[in-house]
N, C-alpha and C positions, 0 to 999 in steps of 0.2 A: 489563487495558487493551487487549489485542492483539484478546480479542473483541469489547468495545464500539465498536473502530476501525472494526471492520469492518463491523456495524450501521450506523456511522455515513455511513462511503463508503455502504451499500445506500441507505440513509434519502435521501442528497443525490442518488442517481442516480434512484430513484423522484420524488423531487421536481421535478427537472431535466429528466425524462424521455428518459434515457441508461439505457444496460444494462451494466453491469459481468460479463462473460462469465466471468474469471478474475481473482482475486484473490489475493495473497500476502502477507503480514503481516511482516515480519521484526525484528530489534532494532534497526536501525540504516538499514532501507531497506522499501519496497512495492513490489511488482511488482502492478498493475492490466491489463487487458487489456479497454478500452472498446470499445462500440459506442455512436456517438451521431449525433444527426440533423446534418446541415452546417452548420446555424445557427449552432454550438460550433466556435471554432477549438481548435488542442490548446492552446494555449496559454490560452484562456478556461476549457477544462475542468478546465487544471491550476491554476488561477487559483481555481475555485468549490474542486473538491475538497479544496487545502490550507488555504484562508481558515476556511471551515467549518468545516472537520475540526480544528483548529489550534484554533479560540473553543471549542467544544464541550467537545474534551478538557482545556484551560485549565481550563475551568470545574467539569467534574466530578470533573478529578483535581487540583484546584490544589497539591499537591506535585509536579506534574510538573515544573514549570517553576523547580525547583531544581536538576533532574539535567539540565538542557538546556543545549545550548551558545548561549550570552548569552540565554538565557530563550522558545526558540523552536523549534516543533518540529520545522521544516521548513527544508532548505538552500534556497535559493534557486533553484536552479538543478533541470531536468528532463531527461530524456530521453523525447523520441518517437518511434516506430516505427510502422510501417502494414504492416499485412498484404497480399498480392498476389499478383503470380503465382509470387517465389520465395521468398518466405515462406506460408505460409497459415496460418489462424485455429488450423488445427488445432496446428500444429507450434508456436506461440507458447501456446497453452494449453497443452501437453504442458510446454513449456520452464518455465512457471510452477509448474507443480505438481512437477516433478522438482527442481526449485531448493527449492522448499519444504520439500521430504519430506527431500532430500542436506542442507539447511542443521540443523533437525530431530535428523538423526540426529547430526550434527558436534555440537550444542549437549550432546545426551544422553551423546555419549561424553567430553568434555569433564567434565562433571558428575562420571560414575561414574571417570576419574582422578583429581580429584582430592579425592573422597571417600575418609576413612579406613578402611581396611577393618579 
């Protein structure tokens, strides 16, 4: 599921015509890291992204919508950030993929605990 999600964001930002710089997947959260023309406010992009991405996954994994909380995949609620002079593109890319790789490895050692040896 985590890599059809992600098809899925490529698929709606190609279509949109935004660019998804960086991307994060996680079990319980996304970290995205957009570029998109001014006509998008974030609030509209967070608006396309989850609507979509929400019907799609419904549809192709409809056991999802068992293990969700009241039937839905997405919280309500976002957060946005913009990159500038004391953030930059670079350092929030970097931030996504090291969150990725640290959460990743926390999942695998987690596993091989509580694996019987």
């Amino acid at each position: 599921m985590k890599d059809r999600l992600k098809e899925i964001f490529s698929e709606i930002a190609e279509q949109y015509e935004f660019e998804i710089e960086e991307m994060s997947v996680q079990r319980d959260h996304v970290h995205l890291f957009v570029s998109a023309p001014p006509r998008y406010s974030p609030a509209r992009l967070a608006d396309i992204l989850k609507s979509i991405s929400s019907r799609k996954m419904m549809e192709e994994f409809p056991k999802l919508k068992r293990h969700l909380w009241l039937g839905k995949l997405w919280a309500r609620g976002y957060y946005v950030g913009t990159s500038g002079d004391k953030i930059t593109a670079d350092e929030i890319k970097k931030y996504i993929r090291y969150y990725q790789h640290h959460t990743e490895q926390l999942e695998l050692f987690a596993k091989e605990t509580k694996e019987p040896h």
